[in-house]
PDB file with SEQRES, HELIX, SHEET and CRYST1 records, atoms N, CA, C and O in Angstrom:
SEQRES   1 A   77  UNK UNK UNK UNK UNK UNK UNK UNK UNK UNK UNK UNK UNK          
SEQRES   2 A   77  UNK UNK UNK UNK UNK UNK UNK UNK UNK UNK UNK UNK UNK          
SEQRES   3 A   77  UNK UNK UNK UNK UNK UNK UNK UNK UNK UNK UNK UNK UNK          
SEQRES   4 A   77  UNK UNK UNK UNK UNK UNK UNK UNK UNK UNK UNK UNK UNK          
SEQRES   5 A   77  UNK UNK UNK UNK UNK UNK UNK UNK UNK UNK UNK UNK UNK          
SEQRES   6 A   77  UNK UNK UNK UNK UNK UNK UNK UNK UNK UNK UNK UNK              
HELIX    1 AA1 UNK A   13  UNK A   37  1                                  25    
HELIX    2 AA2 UNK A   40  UNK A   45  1                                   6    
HELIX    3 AA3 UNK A   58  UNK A   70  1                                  13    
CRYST1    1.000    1.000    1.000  90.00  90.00  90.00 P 1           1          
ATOM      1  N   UNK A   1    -117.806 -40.187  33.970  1.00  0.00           N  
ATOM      2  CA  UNK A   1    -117.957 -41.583  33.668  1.00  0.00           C  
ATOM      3  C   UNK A   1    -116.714 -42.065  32.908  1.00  0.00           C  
ATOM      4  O   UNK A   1    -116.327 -41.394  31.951  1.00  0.00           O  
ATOM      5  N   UNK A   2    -116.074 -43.161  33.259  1.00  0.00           N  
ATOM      6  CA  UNK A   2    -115.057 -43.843  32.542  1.00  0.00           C  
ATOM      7  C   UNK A   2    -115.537 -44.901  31.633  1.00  0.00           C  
ATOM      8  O   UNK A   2    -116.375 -45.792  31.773  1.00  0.00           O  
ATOM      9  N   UNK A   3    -114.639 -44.491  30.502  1.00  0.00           N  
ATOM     10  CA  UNK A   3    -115.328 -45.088  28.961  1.00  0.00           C  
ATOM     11  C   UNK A   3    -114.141 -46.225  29.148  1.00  0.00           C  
ATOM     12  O   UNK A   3    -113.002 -45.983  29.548  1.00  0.00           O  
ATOM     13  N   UNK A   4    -114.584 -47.324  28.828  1.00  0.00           N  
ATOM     14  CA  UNK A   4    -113.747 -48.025  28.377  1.00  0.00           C  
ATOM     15  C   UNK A   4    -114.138 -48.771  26.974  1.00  0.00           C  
ATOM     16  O   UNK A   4    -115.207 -48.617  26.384  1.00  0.00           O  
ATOM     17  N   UNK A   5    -112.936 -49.706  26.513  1.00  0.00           N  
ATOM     18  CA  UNK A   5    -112.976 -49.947  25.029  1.00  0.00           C  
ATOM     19  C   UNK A   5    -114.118 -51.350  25.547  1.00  0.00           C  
ATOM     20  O   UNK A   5    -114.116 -52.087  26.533  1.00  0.00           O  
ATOM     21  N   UNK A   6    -115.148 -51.225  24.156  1.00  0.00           N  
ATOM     22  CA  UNK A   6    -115.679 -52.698  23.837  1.00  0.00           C  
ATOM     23  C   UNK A   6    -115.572 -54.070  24.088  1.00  0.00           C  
ATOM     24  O   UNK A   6    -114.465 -54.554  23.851  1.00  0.00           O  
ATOM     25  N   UNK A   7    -116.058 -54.487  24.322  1.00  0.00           N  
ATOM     26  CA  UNK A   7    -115.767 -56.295  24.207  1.00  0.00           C  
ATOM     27  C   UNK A   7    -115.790 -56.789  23.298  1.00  0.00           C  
ATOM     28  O   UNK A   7    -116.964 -56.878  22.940  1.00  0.00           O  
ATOM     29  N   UNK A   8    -115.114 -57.238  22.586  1.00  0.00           N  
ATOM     30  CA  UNK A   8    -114.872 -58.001  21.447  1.00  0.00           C  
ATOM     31  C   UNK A   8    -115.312 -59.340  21.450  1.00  0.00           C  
ATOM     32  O   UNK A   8    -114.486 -60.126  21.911  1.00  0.00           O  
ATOM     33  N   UNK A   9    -116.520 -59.887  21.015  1.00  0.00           N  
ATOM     34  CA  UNK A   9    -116.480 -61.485  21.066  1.00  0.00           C  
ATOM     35  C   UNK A   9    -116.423 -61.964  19.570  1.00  0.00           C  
ATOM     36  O   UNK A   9    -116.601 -61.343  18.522  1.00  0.00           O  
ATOM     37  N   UNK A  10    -116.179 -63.007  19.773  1.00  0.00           N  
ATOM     38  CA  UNK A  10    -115.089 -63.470  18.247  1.00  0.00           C  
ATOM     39  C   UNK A  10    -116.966 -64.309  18.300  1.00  0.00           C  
ATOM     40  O   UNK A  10    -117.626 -64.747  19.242  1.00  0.00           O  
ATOM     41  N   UNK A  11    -117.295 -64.185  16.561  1.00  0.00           N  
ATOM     42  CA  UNK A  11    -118.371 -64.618  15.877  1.00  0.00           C  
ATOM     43  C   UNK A  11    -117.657 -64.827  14.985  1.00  0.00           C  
ATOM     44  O   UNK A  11    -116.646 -64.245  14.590  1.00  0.00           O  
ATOM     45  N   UNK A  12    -118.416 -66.061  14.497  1.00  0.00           N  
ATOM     46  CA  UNK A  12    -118.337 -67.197  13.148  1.00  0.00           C  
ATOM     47  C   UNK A  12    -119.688 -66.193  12.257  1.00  0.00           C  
ATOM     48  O   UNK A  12    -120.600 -65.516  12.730  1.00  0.00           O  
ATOM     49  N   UNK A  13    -119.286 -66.491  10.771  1.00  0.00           N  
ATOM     50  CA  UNK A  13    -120.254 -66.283   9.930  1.00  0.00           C  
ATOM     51  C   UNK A  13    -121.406 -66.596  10.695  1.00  0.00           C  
ATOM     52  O   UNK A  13    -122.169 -65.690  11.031  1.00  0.00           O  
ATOM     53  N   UNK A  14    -121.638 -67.894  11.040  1.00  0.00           N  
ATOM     54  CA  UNK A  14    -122.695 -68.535  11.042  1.00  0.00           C  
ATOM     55  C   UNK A  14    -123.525 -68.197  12.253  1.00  0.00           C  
ATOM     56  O   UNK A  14    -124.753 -68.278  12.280  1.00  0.00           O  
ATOM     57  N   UNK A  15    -122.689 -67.777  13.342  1.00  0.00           N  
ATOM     58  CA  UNK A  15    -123.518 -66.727  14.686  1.00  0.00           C  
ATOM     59  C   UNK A  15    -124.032 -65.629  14.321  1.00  0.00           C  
ATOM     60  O   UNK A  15    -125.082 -65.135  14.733  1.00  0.00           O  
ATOM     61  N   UNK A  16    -123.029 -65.055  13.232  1.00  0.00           N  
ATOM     62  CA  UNK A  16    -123.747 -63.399  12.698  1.00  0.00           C  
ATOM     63  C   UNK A  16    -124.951 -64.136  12.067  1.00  0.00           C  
ATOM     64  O   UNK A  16    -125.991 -63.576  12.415  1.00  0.00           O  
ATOM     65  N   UNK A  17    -125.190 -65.274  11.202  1.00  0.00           N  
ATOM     66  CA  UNK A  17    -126.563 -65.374  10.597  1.00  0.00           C  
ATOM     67  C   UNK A  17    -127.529 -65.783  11.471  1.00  0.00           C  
ATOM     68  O   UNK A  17    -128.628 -65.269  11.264  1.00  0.00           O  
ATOM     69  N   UNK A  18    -127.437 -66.829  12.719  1.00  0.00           N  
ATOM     70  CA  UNK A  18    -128.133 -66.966  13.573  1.00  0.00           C  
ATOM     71  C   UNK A  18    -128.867 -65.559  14.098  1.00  0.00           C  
ATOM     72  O   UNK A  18    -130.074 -65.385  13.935  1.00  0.00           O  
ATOM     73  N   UNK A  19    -128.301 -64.914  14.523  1.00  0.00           N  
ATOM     74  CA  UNK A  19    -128.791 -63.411  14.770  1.00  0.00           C  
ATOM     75  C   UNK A  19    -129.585 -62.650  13.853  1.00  0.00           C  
ATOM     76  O   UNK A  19    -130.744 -62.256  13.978  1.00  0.00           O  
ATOM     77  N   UNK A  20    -128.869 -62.523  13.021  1.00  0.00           N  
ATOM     78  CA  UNK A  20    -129.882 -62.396  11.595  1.00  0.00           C  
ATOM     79  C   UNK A  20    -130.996 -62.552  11.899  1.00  0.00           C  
ATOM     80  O   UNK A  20    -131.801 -61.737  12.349  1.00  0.00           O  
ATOM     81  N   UNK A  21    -131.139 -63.904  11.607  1.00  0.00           N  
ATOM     82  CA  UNK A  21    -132.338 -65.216  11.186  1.00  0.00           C  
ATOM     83  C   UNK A  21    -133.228 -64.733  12.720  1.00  0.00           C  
ATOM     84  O   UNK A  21    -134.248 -64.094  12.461  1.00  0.00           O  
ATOM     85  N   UNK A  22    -133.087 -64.854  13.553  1.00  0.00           N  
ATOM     86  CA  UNK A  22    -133.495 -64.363  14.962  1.00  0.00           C  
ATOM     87  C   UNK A  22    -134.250 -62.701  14.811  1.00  0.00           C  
ATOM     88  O   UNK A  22    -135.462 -62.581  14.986  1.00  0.00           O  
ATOM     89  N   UNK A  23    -133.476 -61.641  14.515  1.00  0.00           N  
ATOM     90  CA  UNK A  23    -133.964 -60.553  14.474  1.00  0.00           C  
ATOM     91  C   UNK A  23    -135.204 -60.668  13.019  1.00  0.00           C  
ATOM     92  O   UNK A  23    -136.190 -59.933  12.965  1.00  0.00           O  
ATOM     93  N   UNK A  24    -134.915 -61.601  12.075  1.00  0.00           N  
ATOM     94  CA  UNK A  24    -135.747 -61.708  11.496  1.00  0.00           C  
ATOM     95  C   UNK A  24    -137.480 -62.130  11.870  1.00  0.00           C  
ATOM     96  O   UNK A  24    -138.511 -61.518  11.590  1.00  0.00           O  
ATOM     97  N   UNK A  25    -137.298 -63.235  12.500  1.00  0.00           N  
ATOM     98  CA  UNK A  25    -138.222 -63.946  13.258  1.00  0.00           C  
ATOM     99  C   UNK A  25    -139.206 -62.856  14.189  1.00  0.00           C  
ATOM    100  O   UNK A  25    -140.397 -62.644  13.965  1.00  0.00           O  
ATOM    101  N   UNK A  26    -138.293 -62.159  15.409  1.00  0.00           N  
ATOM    102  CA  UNK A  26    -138.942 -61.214  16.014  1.00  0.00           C  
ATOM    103  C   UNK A  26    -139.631 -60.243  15.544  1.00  0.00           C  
ATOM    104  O   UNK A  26    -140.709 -59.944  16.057  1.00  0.00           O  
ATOM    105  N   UNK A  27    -139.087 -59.531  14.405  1.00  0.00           N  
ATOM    106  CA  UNK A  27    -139.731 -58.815  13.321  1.00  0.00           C  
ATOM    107  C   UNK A  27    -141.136 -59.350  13.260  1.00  0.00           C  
ATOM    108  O   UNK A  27    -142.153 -58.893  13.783  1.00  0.00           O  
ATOM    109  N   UNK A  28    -140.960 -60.511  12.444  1.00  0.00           N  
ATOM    110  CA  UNK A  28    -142.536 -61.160  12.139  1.00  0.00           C  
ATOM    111  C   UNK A  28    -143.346 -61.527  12.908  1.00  0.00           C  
ATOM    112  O   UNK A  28    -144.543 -61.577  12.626  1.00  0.00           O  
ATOM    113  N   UNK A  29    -142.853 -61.861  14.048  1.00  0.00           N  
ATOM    114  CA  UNK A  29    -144.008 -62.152  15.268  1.00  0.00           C  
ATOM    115  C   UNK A  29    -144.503 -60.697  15.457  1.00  0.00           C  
ATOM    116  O   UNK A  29    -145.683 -60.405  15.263  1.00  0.00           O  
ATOM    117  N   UNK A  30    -143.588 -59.807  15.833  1.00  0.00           N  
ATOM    118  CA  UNK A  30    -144.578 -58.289  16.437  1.00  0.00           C  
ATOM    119  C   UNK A  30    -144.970 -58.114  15.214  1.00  0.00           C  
ATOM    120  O   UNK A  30    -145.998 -57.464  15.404  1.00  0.00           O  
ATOM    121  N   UNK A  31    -144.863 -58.249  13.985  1.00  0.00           N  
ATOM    122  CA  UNK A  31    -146.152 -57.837  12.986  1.00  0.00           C  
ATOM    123  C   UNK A  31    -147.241 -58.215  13.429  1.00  0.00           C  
ATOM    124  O   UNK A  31    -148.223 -57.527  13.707  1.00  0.00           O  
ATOM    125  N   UNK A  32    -147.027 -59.887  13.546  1.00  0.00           N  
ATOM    126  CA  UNK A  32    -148.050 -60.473  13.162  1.00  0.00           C  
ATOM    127  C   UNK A  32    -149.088 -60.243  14.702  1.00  0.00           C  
ATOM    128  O   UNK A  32    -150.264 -60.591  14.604  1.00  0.00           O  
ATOM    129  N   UNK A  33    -148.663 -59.740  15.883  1.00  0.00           N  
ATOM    130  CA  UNK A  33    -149.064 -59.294  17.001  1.00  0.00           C  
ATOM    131  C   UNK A  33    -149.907 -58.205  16.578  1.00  0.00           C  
ATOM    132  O   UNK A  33    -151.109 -58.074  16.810  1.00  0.00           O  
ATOM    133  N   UNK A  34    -149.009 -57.301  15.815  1.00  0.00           N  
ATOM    134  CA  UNK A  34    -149.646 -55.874  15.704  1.00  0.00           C  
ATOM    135  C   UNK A  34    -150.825 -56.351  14.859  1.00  0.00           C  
ATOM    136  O   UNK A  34    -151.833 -55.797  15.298  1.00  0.00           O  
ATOM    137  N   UNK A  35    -151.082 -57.044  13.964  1.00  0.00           N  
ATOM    138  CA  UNK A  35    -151.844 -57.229  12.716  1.00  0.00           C  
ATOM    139  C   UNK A  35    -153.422 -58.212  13.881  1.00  0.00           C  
ATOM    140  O   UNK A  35    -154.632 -57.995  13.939  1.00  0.00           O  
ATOM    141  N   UNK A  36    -152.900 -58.804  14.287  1.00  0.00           N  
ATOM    142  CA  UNK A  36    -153.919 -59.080  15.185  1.00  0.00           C  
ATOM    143  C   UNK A  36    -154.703 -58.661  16.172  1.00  0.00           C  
ATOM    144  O   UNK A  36    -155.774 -59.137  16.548  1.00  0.00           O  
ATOM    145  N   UNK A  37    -153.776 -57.221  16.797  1.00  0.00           N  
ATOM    146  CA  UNK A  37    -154.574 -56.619  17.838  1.00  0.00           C  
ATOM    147  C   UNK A  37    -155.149 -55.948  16.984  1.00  0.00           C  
ATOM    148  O   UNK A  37    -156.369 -56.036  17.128  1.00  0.00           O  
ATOM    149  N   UNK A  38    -154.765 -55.127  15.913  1.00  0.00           N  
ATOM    150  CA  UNK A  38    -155.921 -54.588  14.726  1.00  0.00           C  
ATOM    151  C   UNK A  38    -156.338 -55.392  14.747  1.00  0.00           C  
ATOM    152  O   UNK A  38    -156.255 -55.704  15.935  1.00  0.00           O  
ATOM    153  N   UNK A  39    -157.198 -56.702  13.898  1.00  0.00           N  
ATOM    154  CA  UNK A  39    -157.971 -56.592  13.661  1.00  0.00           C  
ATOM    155  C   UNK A  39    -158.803 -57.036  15.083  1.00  0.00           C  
ATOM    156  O   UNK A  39    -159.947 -57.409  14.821  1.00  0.00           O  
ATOM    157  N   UNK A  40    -158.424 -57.078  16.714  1.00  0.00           N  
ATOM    158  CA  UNK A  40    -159.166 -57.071  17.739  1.00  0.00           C  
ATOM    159  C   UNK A  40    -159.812 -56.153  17.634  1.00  0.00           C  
ATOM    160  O   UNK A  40    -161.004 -56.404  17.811  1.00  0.00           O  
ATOM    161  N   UNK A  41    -159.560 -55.012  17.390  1.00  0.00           N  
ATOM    162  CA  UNK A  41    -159.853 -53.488  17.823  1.00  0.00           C  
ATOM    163  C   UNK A  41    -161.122 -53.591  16.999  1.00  0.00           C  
ATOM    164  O   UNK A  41    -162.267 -53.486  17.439  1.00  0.00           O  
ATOM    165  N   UNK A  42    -160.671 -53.865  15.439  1.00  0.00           N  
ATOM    166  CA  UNK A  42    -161.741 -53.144  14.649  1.00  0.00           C  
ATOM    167  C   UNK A  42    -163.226 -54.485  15.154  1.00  0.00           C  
ATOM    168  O   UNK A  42    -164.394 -54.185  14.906  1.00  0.00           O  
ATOM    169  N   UNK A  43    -162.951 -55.556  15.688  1.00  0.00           N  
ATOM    170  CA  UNK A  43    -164.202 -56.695  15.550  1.00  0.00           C  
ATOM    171  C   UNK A  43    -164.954 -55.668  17.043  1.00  0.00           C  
ATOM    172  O   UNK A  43    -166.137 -55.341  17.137  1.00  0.00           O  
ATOM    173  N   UNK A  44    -163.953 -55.386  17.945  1.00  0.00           N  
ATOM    174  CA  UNK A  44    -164.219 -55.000  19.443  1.00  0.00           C  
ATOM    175  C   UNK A  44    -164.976 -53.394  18.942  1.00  0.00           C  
ATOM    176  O   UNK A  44    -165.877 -53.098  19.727  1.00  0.00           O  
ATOM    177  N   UNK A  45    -164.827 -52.609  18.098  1.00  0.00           N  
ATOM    178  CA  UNK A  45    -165.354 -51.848  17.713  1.00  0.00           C  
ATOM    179  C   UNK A  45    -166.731 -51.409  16.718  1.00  0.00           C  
ATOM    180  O   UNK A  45    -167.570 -50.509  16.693  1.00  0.00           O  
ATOM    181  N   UNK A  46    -166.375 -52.691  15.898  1.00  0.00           N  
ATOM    182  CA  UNK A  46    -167.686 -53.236  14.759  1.00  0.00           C  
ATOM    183  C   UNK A  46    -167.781 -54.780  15.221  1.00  0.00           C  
ATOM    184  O   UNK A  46    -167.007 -55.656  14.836  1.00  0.00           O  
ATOM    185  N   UNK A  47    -168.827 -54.961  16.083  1.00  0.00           N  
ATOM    186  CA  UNK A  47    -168.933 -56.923  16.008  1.00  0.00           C  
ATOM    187  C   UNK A  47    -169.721 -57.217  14.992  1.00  0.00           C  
ATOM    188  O   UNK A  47    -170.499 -56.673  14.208  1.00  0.00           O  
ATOM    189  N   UNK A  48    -169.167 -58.493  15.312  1.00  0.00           N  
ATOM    190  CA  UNK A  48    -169.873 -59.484  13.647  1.00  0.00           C  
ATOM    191  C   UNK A  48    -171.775 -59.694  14.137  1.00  0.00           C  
ATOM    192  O   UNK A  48    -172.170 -60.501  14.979  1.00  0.00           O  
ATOM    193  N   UNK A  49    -172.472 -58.942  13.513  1.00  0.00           N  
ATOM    194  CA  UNK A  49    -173.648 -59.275  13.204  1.00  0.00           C  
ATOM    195  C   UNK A  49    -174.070 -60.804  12.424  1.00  0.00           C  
ATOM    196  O   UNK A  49    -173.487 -61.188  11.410  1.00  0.00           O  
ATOM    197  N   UNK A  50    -174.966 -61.428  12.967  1.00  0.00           N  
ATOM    198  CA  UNK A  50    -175.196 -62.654  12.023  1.00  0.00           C  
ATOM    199  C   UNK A  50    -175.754 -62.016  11.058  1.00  0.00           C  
ATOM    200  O   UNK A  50    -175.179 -62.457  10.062  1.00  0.00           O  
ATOM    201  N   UNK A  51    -176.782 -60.986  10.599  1.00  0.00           N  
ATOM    202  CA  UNK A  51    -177.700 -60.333   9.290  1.00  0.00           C  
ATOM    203  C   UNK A  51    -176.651 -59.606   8.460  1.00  0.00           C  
ATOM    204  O   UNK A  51    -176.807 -59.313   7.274  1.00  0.00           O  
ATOM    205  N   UNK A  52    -175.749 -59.384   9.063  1.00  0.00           N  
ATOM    206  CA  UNK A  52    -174.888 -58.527   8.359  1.00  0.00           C  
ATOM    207  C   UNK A  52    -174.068 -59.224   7.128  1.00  0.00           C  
ATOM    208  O   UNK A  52    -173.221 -60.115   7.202  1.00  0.00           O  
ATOM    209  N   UNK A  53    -174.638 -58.467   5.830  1.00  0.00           N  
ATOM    210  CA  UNK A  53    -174.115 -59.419   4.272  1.00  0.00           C  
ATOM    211  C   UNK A  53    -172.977 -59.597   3.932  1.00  0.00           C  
ATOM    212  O   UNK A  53    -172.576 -60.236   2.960  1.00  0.00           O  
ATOM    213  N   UNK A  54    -172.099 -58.770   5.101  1.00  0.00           N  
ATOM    214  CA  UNK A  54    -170.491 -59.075   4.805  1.00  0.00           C  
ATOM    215  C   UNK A  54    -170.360 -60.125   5.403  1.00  0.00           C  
ATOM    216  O   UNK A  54    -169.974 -61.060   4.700  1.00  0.00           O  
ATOM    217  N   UNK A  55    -170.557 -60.357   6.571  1.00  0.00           N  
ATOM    218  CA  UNK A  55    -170.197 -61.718   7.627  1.00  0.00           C  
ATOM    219  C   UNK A  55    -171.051 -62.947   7.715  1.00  0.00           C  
ATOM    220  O   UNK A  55    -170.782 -63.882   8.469  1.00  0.00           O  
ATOM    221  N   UNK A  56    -172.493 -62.897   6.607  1.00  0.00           N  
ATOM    222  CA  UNK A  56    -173.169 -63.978   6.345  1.00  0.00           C  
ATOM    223  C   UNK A  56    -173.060 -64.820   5.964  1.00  0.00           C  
ATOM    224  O   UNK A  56    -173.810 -65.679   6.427  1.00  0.00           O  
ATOM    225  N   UNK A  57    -171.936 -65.335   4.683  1.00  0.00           N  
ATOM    226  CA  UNK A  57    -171.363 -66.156   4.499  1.00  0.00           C  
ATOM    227  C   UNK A  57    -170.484 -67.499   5.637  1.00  0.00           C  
ATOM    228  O   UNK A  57    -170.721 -68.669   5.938  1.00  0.00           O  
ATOM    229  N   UNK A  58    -169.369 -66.439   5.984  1.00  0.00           N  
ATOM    230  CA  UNK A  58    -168.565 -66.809   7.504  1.00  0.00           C  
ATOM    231  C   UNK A  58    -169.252 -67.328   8.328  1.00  0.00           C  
ATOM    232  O   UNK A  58    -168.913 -68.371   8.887  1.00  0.00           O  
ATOM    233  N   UNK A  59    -170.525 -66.614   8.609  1.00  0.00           N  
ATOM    234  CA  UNK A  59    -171.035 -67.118   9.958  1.00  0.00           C  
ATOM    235  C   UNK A  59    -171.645 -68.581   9.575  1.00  0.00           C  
ATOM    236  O   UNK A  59    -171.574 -69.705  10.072  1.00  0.00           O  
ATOM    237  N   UNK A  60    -172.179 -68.092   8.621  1.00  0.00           N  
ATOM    238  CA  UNK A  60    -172.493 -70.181   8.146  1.00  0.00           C  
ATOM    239  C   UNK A  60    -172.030 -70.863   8.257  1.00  0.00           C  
ATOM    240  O   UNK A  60    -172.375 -71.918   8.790  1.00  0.00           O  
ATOM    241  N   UNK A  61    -170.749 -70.507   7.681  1.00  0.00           N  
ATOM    242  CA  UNK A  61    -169.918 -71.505   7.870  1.00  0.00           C  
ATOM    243  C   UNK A  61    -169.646 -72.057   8.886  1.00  0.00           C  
ATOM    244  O   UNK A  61    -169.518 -73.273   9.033  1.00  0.00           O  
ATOM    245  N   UNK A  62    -169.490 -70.956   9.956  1.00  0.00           N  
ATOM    246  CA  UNK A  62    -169.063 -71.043  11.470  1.00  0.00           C  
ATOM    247  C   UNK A  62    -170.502 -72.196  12.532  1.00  0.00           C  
ATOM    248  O   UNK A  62    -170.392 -73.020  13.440  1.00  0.00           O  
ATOM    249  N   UNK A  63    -171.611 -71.668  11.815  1.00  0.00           N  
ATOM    250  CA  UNK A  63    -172.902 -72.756  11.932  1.00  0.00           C  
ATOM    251  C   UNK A  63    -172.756 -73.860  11.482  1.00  0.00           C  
ATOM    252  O   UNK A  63    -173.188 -74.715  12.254  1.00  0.00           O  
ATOM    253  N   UNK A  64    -172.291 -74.293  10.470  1.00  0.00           N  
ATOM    254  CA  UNK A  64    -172.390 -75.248  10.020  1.00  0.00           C  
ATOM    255  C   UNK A  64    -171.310 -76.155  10.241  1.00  0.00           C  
ATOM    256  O   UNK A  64    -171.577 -77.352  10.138  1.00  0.00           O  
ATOM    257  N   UNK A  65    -170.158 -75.823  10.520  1.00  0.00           N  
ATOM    258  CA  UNK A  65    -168.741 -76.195  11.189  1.00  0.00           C  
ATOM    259  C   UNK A  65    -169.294 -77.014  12.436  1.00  0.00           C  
ATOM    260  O   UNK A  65    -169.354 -78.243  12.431  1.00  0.00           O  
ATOM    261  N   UNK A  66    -169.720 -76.166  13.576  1.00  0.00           N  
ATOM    262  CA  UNK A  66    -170.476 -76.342  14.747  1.00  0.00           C  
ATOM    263  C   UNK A  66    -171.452 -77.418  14.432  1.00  0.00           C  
ATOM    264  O   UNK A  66    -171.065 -78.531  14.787  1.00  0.00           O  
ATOM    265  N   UNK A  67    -172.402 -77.383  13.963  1.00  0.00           N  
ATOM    266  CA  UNK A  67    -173.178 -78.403  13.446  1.00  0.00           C  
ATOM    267  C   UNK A  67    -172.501 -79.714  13.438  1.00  0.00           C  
ATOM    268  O   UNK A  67    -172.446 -80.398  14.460  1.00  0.00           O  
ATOM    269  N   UNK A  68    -171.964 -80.100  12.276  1.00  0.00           N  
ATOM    270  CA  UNK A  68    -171.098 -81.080  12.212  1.00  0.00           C  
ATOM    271  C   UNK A  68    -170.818 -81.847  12.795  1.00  0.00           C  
ATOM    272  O   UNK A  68    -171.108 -83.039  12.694  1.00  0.00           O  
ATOM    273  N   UNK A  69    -169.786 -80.981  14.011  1.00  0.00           N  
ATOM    274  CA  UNK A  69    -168.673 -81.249  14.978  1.00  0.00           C  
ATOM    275  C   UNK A  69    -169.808 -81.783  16.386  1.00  0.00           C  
ATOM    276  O   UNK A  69    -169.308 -82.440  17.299  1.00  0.00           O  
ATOM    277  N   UNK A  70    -170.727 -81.566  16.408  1.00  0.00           N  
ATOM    278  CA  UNK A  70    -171.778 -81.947  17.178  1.00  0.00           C  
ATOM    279  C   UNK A  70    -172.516 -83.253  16.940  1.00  0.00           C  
ATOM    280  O   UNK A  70    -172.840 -84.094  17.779  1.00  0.00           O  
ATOM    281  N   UNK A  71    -172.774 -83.252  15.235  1.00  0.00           N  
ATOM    282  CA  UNK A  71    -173.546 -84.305  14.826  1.00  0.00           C  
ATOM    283  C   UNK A  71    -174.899 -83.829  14.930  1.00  0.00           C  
ATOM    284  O   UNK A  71    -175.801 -84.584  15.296  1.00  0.00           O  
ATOM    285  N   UNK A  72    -175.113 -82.538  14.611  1.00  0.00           N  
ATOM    286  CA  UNK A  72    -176.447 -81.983  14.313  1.00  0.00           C  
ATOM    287  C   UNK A  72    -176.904 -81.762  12.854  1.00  0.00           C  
ATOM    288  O   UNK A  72    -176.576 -80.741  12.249  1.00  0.00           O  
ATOM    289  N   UNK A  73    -177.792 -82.888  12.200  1.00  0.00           N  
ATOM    290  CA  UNK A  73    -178.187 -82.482  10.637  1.00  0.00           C  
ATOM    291  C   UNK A  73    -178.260 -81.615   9.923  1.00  0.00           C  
ATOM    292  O   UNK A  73    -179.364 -81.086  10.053  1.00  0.00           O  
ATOM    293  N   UNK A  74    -177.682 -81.152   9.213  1.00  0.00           N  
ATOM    294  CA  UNK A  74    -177.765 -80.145   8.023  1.00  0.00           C  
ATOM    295  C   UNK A  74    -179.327 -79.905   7.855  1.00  0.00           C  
ATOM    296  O   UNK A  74    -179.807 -81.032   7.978  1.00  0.00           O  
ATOM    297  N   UNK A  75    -180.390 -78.981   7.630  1.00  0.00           N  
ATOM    298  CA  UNK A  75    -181.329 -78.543   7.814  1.00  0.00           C  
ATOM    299  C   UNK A  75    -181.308 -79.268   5.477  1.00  0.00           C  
ATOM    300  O   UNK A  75    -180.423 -79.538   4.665  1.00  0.00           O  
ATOM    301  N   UNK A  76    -183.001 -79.237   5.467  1.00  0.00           N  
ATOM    302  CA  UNK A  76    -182.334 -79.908   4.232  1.00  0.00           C  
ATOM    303  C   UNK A  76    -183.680 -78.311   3.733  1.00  0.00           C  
ATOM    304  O   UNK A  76    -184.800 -77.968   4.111  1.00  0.00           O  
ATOM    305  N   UNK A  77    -182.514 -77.736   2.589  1.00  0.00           N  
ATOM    306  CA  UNK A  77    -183.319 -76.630   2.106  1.00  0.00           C  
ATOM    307  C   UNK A  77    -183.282 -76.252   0.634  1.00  0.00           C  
ATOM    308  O   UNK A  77    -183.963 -75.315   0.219  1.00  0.00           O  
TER     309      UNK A  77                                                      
END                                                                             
């Protein structure tokens, strides 16, 4: 195989930071990808029970959100 020398392209400060700022960005999206298919996995693995005292709160909310947005009365209790 014949090696030859590099390409040299002439960058400004401000292209090297564009790149930067860019590899930065990509970084945080595949976190924030990875951080989401966790927590797919763990809901796809444990689903949200309505009885369940961790997610009873939430789900009210999620009832009562719904409610609302419908124009269905708040139950009076």
């Amino acid at each position: 195989m014949i090696r030859r020398t590099p390409t040299m392209i002439p960058m400004s400060d401000a292209d090297v930071q564009e790149i930067r700022d860019l590899v930065v960005d990509q970084k945080s999206r595949f976190e924030a990808k990875q951080k989401t298919l966790l927590a797919m996995k763990k809901v796809a693995e444990h689903p949200i029970q309505p009885n369940d005292p961790e997610t009873l709160p939430w789900f009210q909310l999620l009832v009562a959100e719904r409610n609302r947005r419908l124009g269905i009365p708040a139950p009076n209790t």
